[in-house]
N, C-alpha and C positions, 0 to 999 in steps of 0.2 A: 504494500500500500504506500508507505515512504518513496518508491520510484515513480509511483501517477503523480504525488503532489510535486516533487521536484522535478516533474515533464510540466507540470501544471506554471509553477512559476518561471522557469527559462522561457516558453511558450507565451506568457504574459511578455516577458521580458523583450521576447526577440517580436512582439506583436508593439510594442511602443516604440521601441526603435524605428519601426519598419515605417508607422505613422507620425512619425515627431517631425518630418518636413511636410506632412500637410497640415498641422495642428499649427507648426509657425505661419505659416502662408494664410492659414484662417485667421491667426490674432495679427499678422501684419495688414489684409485685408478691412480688416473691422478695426484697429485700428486710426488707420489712415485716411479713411474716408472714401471708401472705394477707390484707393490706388498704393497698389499690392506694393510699390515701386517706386513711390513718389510721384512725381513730374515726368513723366512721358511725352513725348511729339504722337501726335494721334495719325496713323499709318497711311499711307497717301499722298502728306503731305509734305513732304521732304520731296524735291527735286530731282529727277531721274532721267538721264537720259536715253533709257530705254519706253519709258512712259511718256517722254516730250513724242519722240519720234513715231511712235504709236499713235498719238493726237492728230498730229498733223496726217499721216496715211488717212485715219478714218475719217476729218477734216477733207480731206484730197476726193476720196470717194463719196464721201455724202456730198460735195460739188458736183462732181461728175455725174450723178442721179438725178440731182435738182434741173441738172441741165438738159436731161433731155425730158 
């Protein structure tokens, strides 16, 4: 009986570990005021020129449409 309770409490043990990085992530989130992180740039808007170049194509094409 002594080896269930000593599976019982390592199994506790390695079950708090396992969840101690999302028990921070919840008191950092509630916290902070819904931001997990601080101050974030909200995503989109940072400058890209993969995303400039993309505008302008569908820019180019939705012309192209309008015009016939």
């Amino acid at each position: 009986m002594g080896e269930i309770t000593e599976l019982f409490f390592v199994m506790i043990i390695v079950a708090a570990l396992a969840f101690a990085p999302l028990g921070y992530f919840i008191y950092k989130f509630t916290k902070a005021g819904d931001k997990p992180f601080g101050e974030i740039e909200p995503h989109g808007d940072s400058p890209s020129l993969v995303n400039d170049f993309a505008e302008k194509v569908i820019k180019y094409v939705q012309s192209l449409i309008a015009k016939k």
